[in-house]
C-alpha positions in Angstrom: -52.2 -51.3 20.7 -51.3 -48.6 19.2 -51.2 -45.2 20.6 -52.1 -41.9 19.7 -48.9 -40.0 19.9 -47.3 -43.0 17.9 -49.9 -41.9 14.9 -48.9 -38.2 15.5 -45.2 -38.8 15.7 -45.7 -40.9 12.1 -47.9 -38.3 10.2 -45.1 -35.3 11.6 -42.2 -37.6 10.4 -44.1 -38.2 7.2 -43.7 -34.3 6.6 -47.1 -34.7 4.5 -49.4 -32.1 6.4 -50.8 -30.4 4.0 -52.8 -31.3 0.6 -54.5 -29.2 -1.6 -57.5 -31.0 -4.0 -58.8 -29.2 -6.7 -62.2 -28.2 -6.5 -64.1 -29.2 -9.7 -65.3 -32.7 -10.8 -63.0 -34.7 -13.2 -66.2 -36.1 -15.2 -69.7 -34.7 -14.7 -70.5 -38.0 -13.1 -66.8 -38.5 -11.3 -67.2 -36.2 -7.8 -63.3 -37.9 -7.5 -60.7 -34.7 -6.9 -57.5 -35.1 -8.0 -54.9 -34.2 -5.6 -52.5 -31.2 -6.9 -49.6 -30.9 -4.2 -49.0 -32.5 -0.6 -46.5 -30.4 1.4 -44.7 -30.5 4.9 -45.8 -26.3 5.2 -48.2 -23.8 4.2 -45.7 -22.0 2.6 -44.2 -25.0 0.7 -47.6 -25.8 -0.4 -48.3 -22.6 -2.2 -45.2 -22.4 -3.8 -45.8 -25.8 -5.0 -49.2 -24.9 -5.9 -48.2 -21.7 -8.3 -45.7 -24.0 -9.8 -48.5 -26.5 -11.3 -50.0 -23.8 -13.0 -53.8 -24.8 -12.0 -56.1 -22.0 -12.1 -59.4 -22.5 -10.4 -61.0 -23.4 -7.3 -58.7 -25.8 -4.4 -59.7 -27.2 -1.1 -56.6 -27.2 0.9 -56.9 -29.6 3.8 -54.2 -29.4 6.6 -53.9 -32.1 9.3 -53.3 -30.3 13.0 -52.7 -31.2 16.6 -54.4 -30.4 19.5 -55.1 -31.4 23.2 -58.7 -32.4 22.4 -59.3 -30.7 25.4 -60.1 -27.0 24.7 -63.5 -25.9 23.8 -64.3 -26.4 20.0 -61.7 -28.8 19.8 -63.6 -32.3 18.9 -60.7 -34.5 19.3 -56.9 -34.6 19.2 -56.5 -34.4 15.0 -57.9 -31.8 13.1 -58.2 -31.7 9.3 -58.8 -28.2 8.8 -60.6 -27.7 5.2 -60.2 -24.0 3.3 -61.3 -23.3 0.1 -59.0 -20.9 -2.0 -59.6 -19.0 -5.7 -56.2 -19.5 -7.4 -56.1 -16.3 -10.2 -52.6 -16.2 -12.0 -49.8 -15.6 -9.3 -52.5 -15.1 -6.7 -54.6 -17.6 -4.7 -57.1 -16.1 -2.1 -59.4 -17.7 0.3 -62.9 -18.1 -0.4 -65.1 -17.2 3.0 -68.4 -19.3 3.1 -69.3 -22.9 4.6 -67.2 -24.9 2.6 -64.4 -23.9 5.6 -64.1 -25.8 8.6 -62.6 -28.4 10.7 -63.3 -32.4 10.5 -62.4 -33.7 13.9 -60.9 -37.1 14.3 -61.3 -38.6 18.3 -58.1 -40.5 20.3 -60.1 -43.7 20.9 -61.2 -44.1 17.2 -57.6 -43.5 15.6 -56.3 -46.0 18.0 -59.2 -48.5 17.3 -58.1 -47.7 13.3 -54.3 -48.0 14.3 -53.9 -45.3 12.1 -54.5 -42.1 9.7 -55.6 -43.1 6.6 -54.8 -40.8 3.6 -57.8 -42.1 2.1 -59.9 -40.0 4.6 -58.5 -37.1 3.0 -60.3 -38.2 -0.2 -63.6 -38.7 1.1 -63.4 -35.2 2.8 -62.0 -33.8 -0.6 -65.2 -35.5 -2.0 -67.6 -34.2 0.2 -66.4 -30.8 -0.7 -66.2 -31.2 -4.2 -69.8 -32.5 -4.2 -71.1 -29.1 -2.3 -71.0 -30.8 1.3 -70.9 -27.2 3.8 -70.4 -27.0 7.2 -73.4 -26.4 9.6 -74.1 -23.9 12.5 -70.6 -24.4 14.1 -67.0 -24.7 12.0 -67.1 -28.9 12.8 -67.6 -32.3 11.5 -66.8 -35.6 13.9 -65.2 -38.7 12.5 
């Protein structure tokens, strides 16, 4: 079986943390987004992000850590979702439903034997398609 902290130690080794989708539809009846950057940083994804020259809506989702155990926390992996307004040299975050956290539990990773990059694309396509977070900042997986 395979455990948790083997899946964390392969997505950190990876040094693919963060991905940034763009936010419109390809085709009015394609909700796919196409993936602009995947970074190992924040910083590094920005950069990367300017450099593509894409002006517009992005969803950047970053995969984080946690015990699992504090309150809010709805499982060990977080893909935290944030939706940013890139303007020229300038990209700011956009405040409203579409941010929030999809929570991914131990037990269900290790059933999967793994984190799927293809997740990311549903999540990306949920968001793309106007799916908002409800009372709280959460969705389980």
């Amino acid at each position: 079986m395979v455990t948790y902290e083997e899946i964390k130690n392969k997505l950190i080794e990876s040094g693919k943390l963060i991905y940034y989708f763009k936010g419109e539809k390809l085709k009015k009846d394609d909700d796919s987004p196409s993936l602009l950057v995947v970074a190992s940083s924040k910083e590094e994804g920005r950069k990367e992000l300017l450099k593509t020259g894409y002006q517009g809506i992005v969803y950047r989702l970053s995969i984080t850590f946690h015990t699992g155990k504090m309150l809010g926390e709805g499982g060990p992996l977080g893909v935290k979702c944030t939706k940013f307004n890139v303007e020229g040299n300038e990209i700011k975050k956009i405040k409203d439903k579409q941010t929030g956290t999809y929570w991914f539990g131990q037990k269900w990773l290790e059933i999967q034997r793994q984190f799927k990059e293809g997740w990311l694309n549903i999540i990306a396509i949920h968001l793309v398609q106007g799916k908002t977070f409800g009372f709280g900042i959460e969705m389980y997986i």
